[in-house]
PDB file of N, CA, C, O and CB in Angstrom:
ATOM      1  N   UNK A   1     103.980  92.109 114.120  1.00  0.00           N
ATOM      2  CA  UNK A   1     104.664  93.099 114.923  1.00  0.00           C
ATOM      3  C   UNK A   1     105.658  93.891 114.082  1.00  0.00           C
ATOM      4  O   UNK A   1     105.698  95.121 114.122  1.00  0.00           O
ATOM      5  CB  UNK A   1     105.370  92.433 116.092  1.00  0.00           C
ATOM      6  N   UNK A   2     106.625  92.998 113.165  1.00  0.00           N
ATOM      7  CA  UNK A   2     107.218  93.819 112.426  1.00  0.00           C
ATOM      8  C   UNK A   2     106.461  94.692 111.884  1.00  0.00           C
ATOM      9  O   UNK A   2     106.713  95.869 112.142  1.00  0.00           O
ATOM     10  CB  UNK A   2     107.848  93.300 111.636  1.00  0.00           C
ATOM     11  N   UNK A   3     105.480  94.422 111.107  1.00  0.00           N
ATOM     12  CA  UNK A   3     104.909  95.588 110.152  1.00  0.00           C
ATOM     13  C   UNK A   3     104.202  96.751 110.936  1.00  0.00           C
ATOM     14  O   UNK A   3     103.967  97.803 110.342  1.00  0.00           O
ATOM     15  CB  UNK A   3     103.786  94.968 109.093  1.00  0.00           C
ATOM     16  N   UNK A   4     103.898  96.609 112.105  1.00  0.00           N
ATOM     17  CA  UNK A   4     103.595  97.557 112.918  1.00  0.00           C
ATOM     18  C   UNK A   4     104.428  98.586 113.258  1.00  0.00           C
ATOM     19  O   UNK A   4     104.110  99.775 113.294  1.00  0.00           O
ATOM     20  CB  UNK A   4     103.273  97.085 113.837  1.00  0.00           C
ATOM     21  N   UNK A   5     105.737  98.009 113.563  1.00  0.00           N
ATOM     22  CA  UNK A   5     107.176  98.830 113.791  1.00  0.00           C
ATOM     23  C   UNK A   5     107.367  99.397 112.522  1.00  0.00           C
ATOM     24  O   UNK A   5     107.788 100.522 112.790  1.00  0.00           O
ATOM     25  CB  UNK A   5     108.571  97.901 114.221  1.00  0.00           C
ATOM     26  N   UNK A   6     107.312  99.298 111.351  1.00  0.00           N
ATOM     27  CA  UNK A   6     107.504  99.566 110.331  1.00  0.00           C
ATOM     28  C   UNK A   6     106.842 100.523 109.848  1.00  0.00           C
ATOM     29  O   UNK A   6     107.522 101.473 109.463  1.00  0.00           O
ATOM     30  CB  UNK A   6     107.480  98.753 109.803  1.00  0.00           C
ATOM     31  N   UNK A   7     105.189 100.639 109.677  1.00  0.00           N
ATOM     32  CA  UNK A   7     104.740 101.396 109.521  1.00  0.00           C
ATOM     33  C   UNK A   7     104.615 102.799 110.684  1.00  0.00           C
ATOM     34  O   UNK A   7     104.078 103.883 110.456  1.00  0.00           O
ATOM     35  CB  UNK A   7     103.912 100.751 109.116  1.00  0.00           C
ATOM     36  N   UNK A   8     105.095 102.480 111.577  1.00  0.00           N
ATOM     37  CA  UNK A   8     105.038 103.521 112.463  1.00  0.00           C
ATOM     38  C   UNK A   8     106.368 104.046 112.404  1.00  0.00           C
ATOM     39  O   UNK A   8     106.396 104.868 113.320  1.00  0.00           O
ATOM     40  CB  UNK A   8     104.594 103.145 113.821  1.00  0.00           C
ATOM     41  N   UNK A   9     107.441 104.035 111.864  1.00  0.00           N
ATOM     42  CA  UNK A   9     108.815 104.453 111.675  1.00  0.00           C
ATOM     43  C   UNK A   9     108.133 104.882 110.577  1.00  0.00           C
ATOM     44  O   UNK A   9     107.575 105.864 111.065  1.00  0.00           O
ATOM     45  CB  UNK A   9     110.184 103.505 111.653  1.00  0.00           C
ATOM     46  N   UNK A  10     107.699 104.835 109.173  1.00  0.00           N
ATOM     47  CA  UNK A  10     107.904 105.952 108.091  1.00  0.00           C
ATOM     48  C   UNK A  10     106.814 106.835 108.720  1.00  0.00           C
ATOM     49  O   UNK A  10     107.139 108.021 108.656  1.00  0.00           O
ATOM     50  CB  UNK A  10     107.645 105.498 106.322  1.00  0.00           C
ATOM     51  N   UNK A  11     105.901 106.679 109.171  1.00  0.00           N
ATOM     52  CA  UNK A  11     104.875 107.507 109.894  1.00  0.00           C
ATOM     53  C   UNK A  11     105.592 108.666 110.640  1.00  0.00           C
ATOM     54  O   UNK A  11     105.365 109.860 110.445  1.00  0.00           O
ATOM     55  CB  UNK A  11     104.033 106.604 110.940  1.00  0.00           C
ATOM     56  N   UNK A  12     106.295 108.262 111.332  1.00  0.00           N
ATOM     57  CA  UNK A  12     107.187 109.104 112.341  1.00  0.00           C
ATOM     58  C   UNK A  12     108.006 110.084 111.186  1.00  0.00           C
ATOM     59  O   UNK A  12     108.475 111.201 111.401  1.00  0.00           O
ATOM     60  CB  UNK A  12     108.393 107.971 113.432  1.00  0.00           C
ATOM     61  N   UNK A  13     108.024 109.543 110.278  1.00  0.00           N
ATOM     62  CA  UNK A  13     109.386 110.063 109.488  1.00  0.00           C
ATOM     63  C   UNK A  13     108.861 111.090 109.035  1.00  0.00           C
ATOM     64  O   UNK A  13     109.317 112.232 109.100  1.00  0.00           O
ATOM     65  CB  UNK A  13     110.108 109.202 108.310  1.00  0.00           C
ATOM     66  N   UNK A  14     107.468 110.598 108.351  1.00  0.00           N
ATOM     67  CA  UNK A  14     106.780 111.647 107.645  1.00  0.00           C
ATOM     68  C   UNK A  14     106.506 112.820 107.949  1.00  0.00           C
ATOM     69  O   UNK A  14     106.757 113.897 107.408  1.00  0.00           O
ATOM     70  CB  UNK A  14     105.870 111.374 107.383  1.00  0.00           C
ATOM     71  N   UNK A  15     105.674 112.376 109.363  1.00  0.00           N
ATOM     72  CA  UNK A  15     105.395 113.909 110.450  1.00  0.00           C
ATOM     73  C   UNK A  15     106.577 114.867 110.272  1.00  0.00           C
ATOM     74  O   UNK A  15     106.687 116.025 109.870  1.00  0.00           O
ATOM     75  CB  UNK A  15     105.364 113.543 112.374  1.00  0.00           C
ATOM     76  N   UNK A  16     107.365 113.989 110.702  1.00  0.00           N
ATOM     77  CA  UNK A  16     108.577 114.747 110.708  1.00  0.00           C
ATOM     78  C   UNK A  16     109.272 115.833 109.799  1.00  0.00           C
ATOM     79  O   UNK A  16     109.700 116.917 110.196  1.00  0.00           O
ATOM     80  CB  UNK A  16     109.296 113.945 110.743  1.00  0.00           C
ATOM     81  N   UNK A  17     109.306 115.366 108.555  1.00  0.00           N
ATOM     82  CA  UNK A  17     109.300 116.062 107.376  1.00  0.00           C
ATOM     83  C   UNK A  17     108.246 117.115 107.760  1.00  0.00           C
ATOM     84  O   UNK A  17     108.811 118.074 108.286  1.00  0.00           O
ATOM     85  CB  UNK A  17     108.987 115.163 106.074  1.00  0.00           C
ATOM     86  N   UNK A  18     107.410 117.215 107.712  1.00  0.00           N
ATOM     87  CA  UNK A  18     106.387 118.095 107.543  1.00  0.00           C
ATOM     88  C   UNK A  18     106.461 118.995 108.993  1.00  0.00           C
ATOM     89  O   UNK A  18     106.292 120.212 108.919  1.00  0.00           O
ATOM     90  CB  UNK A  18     104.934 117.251 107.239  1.00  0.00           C
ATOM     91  N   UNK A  19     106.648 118.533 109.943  1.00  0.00           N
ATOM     92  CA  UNK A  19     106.703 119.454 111.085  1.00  0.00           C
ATOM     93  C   UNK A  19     107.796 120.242 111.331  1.00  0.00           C
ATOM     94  O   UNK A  19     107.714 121.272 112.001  1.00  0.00           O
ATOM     95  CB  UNK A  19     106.536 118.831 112.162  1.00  0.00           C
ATOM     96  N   UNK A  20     108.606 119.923 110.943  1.00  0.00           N
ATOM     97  CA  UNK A  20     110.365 120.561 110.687  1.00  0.00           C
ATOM     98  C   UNK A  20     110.262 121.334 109.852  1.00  0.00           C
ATOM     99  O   UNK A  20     110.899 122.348 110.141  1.00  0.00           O
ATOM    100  CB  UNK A  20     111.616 119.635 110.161  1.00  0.00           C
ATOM    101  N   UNK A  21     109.525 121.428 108.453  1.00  0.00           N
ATOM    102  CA  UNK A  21     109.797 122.423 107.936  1.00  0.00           C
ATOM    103  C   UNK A  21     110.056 123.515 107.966  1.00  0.00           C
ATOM    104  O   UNK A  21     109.319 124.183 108.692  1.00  0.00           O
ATOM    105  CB  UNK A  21     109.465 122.481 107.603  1.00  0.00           C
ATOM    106  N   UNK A  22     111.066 124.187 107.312  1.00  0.00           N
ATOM    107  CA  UNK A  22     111.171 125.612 107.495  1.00  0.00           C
ATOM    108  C   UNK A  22     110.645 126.788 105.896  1.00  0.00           C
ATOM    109  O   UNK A  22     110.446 126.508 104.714  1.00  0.00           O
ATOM    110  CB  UNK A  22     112.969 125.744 107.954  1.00  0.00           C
ATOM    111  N   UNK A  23     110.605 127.710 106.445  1.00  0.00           N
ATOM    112  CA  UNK A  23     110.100 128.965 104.881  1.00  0.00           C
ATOM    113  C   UNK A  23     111.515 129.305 104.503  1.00  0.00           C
ATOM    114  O   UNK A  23     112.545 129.372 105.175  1.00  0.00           O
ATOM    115  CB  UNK A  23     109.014 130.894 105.331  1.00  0.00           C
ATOM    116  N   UNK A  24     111.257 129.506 103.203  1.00  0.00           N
ATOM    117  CA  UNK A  24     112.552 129.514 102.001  1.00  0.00           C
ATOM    118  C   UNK A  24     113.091 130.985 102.311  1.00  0.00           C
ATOM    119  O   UNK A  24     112.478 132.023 102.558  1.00  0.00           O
ATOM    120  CB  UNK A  24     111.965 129.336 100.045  1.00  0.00           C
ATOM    121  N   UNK A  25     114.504 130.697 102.207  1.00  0.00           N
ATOM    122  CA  UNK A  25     115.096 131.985 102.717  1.00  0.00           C
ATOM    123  C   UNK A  25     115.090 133.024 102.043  1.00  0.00           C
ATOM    124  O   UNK A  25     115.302 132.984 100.831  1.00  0.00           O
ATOM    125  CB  UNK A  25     116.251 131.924 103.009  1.00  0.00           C
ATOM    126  N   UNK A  26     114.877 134.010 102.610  1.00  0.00           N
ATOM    127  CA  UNK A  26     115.044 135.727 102.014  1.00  0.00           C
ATOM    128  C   UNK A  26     116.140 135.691 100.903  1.00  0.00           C
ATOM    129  O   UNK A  26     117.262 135.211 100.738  1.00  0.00           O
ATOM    130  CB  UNK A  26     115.670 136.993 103.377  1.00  0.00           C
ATOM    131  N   UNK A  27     115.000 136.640 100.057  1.00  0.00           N
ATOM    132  CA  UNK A  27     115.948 137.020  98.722  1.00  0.00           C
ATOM    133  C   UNK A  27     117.930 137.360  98.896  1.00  0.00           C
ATOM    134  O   UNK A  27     118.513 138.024  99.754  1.00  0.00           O
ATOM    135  CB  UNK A  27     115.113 138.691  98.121  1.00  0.00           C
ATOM    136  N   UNK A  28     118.295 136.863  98.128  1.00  0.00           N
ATOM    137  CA  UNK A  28     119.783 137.286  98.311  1.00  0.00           C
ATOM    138  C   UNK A  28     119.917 138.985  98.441  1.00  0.00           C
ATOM    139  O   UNK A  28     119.496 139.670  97.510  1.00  0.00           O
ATOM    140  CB  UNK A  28     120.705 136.707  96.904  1.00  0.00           C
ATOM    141  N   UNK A  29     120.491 139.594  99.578  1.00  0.00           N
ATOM    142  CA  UNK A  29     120.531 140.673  99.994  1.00  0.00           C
ATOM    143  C   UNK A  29     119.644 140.752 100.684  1.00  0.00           C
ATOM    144  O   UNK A  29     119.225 141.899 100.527  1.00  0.00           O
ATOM    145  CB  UNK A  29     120.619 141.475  99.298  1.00  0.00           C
ATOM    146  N   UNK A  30     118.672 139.942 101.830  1.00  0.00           N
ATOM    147  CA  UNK A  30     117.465 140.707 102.557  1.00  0.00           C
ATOM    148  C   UNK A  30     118.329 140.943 103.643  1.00  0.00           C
ATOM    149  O   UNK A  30     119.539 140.842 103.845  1.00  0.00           O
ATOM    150  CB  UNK A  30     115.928 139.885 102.934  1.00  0.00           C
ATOM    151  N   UNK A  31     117.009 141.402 104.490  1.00  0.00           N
ATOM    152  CA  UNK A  31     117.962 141.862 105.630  1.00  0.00           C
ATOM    153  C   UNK A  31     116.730 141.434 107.226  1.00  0.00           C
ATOM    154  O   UNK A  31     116.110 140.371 107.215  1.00  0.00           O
ATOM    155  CB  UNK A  31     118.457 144.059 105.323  1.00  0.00           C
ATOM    156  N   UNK A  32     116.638 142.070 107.986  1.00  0.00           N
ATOM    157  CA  UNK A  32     116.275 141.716 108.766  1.00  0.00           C
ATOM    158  C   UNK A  32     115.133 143.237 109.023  1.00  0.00           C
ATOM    159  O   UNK A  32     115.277 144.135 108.194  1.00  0.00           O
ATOM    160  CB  UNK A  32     117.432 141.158 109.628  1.00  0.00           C
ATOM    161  N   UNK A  33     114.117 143.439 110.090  1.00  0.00           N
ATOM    162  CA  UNK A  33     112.794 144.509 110.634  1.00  0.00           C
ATOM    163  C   UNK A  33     113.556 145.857 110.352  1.00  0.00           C
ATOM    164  O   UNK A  33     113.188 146.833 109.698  1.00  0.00           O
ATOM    165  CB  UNK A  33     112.233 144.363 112.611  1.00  0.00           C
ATOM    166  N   UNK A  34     115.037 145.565 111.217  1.00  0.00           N
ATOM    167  CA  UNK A  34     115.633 146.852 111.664  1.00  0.00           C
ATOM    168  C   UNK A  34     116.829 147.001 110.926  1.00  0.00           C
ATOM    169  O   UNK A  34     117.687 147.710 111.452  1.00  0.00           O
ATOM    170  CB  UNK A  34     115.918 146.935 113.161  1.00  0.00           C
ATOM    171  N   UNK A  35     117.215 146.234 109.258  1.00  0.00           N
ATOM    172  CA  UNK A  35     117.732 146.773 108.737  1.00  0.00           C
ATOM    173  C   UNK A  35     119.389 146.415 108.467  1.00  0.00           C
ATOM    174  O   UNK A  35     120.139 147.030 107.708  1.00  0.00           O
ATOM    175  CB  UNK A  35     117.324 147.693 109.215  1.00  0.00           C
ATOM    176  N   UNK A  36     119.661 145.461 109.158  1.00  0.00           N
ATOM    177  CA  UNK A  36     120.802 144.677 109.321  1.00  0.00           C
ATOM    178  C   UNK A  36     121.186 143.853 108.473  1.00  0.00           C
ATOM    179  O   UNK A  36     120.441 142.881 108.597  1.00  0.00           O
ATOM    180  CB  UNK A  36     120.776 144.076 110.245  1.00  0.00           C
ATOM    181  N   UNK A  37     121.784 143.700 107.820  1.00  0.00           N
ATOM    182  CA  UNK A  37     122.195 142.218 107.263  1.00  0.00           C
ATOM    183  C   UNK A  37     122.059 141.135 107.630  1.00  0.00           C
ATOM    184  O   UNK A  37     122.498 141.001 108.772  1.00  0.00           O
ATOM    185  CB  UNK A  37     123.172 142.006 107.125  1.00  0.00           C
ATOM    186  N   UNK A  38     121.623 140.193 107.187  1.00  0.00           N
ATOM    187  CA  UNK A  38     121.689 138.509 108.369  1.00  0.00           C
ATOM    188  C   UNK A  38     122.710 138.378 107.844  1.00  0.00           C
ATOM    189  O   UNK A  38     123.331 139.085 107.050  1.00  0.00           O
ATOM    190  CB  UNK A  38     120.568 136.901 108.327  1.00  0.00           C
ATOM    191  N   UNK A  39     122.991 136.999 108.509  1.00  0.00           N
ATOM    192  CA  UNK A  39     123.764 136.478 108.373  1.00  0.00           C
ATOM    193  C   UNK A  39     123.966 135.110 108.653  1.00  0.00           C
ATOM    194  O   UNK A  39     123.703 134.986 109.849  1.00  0.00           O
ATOM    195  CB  UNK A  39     124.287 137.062 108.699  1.00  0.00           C
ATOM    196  N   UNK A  40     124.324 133.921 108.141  1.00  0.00           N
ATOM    197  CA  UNK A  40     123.899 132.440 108.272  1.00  0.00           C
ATOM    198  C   UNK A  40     123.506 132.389 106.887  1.00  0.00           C
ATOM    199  O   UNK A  40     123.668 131.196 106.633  1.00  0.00           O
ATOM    200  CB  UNK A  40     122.671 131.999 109.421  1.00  0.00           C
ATOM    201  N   UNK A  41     123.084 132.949 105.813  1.00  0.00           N
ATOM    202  CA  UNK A  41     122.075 132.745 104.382  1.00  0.00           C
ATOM    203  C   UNK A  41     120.685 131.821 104.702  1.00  0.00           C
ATOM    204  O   UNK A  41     120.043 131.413 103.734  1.00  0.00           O
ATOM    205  CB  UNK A  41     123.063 131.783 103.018  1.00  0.00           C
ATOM    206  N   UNK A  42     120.282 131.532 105.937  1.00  0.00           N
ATOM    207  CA  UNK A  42     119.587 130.826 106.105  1.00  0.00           C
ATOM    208  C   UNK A  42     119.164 129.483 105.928  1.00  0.00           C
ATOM    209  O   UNK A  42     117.974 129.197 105.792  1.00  0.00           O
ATOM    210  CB  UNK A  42     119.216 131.265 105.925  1.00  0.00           C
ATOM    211  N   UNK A  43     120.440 128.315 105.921  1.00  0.00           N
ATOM    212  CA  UNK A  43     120.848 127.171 105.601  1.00  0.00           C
ATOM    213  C   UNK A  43     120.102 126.158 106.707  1.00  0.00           C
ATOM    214  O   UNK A  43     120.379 126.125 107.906  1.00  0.00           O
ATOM    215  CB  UNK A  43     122.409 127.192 105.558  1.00  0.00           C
ATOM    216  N   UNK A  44     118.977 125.245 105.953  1.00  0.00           N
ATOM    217  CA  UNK A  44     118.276 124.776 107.252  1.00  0.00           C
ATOM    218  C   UNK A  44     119.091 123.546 108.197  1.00  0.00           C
ATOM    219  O   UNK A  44     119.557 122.695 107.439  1.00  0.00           O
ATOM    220  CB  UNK A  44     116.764 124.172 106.752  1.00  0.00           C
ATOM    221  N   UNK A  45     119.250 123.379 109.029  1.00  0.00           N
ATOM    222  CA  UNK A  45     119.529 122.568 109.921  1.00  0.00           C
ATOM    223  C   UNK A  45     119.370 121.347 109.964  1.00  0.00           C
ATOM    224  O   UNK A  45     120.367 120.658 110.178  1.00  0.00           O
ATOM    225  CB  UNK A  45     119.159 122.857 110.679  1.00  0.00           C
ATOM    226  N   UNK A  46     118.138 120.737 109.784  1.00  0.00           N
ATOM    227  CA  UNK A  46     117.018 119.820 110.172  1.00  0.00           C
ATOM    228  C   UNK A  46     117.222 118.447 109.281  1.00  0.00           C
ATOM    229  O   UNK A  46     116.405 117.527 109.291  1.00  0.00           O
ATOM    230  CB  UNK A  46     115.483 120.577 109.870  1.00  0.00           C
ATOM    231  N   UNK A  47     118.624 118.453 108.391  1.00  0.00           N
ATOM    232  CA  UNK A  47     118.709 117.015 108.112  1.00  0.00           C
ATOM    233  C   UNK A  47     119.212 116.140 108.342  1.00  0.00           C
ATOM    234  O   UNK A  47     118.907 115.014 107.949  1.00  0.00           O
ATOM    235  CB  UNK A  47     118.821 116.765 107.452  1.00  0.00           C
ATOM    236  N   UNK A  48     120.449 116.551 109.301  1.00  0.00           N
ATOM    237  CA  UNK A  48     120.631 115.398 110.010  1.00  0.00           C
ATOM    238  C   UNK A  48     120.010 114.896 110.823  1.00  0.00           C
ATOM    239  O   UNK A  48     120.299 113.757 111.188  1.00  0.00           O
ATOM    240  CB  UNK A  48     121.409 115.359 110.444  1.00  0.00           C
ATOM    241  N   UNK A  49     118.746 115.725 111.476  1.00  0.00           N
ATOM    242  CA  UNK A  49     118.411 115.184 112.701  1.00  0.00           C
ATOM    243  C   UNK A  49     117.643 113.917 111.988  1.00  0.00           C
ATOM    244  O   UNK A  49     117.709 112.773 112.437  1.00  0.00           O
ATOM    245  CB  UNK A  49     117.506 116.250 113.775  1.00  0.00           C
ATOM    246  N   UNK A  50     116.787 114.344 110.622  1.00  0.00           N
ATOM    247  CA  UNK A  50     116.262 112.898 109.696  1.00  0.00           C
ATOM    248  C   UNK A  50     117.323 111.780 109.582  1.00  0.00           C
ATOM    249  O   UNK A  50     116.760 110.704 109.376  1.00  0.00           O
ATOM    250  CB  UNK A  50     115.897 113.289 107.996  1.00  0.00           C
ATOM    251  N   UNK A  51     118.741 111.663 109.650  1.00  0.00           N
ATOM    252  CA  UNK A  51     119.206 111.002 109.291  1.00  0.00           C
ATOM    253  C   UNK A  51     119.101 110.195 110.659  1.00  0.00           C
ATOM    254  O   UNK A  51     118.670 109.051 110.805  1.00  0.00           O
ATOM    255  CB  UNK A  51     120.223 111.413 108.607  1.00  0.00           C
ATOM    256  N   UNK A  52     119.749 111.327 111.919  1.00  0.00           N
ATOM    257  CA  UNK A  52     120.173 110.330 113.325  1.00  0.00           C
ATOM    258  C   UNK A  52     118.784 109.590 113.750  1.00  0.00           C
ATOM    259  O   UNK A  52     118.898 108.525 114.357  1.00  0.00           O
ATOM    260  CB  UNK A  52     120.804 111.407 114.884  1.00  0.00           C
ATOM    261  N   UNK A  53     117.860 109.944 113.551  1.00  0.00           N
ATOM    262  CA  UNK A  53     116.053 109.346 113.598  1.00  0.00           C
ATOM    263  C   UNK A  53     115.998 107.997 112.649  1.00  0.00           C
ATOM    264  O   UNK A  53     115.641 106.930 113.148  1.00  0.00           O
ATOM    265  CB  UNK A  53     114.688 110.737 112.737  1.00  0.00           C
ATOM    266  N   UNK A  54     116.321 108.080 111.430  1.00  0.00           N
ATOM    267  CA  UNK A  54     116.106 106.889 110.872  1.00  0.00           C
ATOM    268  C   UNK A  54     117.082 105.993 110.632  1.00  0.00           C
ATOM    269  O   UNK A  54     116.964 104.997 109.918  1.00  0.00           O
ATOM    270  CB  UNK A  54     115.581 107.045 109.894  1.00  0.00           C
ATOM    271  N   UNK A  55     118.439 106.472 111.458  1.00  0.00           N
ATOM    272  CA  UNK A  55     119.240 105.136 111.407  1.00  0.00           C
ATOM    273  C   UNK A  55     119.201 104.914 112.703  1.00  0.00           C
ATOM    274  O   UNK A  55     119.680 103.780 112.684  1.00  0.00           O
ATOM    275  CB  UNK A  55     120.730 105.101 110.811  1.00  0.00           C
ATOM    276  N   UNK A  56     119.006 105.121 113.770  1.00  0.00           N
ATOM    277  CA  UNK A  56     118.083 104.966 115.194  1.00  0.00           C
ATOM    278  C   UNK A  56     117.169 104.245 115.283  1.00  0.00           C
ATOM    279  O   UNK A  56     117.235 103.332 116.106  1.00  0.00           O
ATOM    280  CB  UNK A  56     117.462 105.977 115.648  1.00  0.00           C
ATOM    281  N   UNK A  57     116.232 104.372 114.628  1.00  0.00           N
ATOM    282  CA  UNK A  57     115.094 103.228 114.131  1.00  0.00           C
ATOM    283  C   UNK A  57     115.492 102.366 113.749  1.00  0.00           C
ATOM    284  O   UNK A  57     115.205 101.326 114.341  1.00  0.00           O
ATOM    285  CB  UNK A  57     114.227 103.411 113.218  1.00  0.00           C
ATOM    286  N   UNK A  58     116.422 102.291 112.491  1.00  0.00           N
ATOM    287  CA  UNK A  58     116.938 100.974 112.310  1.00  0.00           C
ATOM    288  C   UNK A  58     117.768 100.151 112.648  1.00  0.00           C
ATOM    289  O   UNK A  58     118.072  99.122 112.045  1.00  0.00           O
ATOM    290  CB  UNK A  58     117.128 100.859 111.635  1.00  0.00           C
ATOM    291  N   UNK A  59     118.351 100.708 114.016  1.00  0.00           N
ATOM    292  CA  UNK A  59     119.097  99.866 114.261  1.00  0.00           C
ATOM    293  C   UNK A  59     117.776  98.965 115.326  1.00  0.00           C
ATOM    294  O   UNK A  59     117.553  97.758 115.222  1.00  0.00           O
ATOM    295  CB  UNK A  59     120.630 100.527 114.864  1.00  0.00           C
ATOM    296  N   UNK A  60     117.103  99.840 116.226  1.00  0.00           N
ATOM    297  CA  UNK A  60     116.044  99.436 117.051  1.00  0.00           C
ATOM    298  C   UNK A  60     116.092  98.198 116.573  1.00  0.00           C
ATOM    299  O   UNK A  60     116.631  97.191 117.032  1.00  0.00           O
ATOM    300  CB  UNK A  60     114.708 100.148 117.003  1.00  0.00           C
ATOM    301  N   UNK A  61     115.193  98.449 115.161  1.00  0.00           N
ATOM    302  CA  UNK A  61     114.705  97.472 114.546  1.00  0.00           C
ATOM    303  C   UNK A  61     115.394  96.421 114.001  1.00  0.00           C
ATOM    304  O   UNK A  61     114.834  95.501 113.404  1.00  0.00           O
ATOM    305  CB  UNK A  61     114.122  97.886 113.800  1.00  0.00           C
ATOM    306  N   UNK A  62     116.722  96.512 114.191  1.00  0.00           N
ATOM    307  CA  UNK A  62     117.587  94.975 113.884  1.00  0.00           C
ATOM    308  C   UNK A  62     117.493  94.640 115.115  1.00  0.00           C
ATOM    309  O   UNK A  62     116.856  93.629 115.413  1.00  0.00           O
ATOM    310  CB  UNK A  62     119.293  94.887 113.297  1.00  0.00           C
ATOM    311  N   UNK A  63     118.027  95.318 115.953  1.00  0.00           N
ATOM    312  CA  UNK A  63     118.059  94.744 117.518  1.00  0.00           C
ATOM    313  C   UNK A  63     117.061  94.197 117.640  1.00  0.00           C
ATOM    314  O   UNK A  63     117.406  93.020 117.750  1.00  0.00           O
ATOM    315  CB  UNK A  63     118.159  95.627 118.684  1.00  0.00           C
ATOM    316  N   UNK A  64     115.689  94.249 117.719  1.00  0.00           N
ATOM    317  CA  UNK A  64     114.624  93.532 118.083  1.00  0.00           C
ATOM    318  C   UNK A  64     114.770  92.430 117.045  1.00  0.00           C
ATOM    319  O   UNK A  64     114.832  91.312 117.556  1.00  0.00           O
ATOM    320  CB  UNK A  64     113.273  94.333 118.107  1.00  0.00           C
ATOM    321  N   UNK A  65     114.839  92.460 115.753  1.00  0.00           N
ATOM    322  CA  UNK A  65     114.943  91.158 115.328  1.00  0.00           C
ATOM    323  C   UNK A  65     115.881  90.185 115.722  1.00  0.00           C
ATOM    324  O   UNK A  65     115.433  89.096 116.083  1.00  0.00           O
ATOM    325  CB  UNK A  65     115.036  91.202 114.221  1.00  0.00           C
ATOM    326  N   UNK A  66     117.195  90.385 115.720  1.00  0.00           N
ATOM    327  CA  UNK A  66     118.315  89.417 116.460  1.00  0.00           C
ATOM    328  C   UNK A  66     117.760  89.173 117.515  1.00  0.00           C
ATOM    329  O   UNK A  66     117.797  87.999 117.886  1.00  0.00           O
ATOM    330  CB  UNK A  66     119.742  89.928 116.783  1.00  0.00           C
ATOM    331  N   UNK A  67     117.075  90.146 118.343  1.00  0.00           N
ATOM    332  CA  UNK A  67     117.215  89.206 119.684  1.00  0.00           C
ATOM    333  C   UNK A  67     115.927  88.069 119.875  1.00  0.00           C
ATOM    334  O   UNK A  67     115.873  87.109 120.644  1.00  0.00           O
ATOM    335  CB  UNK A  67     117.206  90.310 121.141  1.00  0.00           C
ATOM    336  N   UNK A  68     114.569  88.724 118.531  1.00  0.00           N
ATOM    337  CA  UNK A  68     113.285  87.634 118.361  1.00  0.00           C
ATOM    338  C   UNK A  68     114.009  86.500 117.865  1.00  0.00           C
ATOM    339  O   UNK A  68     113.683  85.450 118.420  1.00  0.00           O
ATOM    340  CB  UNK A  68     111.962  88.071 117.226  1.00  0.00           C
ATOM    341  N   UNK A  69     114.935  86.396 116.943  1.00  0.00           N
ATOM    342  CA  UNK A  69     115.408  85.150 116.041  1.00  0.00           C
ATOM    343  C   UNK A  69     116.185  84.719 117.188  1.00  0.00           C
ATOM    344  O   UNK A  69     116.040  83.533 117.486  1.00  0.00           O
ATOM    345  CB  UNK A  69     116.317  85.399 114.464  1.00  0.00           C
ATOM    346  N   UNK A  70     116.969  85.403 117.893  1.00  0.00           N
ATOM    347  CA  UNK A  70     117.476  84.515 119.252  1.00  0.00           C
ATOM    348  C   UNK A  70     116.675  83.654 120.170  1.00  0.00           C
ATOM    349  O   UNK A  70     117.175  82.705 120.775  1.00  0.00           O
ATOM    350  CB  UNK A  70     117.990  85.380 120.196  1.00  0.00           C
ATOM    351  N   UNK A  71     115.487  83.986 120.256  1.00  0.00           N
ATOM    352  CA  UNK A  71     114.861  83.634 121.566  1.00  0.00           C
ATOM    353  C   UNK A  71     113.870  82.169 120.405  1.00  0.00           C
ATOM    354  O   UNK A  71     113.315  81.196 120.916  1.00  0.00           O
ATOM    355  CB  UNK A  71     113.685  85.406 122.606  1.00  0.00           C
ATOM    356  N   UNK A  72     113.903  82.362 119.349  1.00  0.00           N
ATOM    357  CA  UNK A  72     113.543  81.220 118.016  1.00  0.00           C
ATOM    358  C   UNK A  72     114.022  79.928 118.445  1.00  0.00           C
ATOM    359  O   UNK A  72     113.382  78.902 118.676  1.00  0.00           O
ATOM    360  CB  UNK A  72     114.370  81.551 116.437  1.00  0.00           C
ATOM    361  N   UNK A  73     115.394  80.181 118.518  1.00  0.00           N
ATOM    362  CA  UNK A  73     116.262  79.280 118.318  1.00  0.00           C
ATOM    363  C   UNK A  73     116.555  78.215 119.321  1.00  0.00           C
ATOM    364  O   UNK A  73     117.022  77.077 119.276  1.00  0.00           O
ATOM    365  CB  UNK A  73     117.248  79.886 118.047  1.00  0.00           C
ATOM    366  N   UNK A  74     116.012  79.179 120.428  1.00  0.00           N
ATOM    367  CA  UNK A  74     116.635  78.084 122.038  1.00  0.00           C
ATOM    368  C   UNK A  74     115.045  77.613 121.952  1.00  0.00           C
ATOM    369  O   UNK A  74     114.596  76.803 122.762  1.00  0.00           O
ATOM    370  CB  UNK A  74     117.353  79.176 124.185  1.00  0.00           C
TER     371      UNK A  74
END
């Protein structure tokens, strides 16, 4: 069971990576259809959400172990 949980957490992770991706931001000075400046430099977002996902998982995954090694013991 562990290794099941396991392999399906980097699985998850992976997708993830790959589905989140974003395209590399416009040359320094682009601008936007109609000519505007952006603004933001286009700084992606998307790594913490990897972080709150895989320390989420791991906690899951202690929790289920403490409470399997609990139920061991009695």
């Amino acid at each position: 069971m562990k290794r099941v949980i396991f392999i399906l957490t980097v699985l998850l992770i992976s997708i993830s990576f790959t589905a989140i991706s974003q395209p590399p931001p416009p040359p320094e000075g682009g601008s936007n259809t109609s000519g505007n400046k952006l603004n933001g430099g286009g700084a992606p977002i998307g790594g913490g959400a990897f972080i709150l996902i895989g320390m989420a998982a791991a906690y899951g995954i202690r929790k289920a172990y403490l409470l399997n090694k609990e139920e061991l013991e009695e």
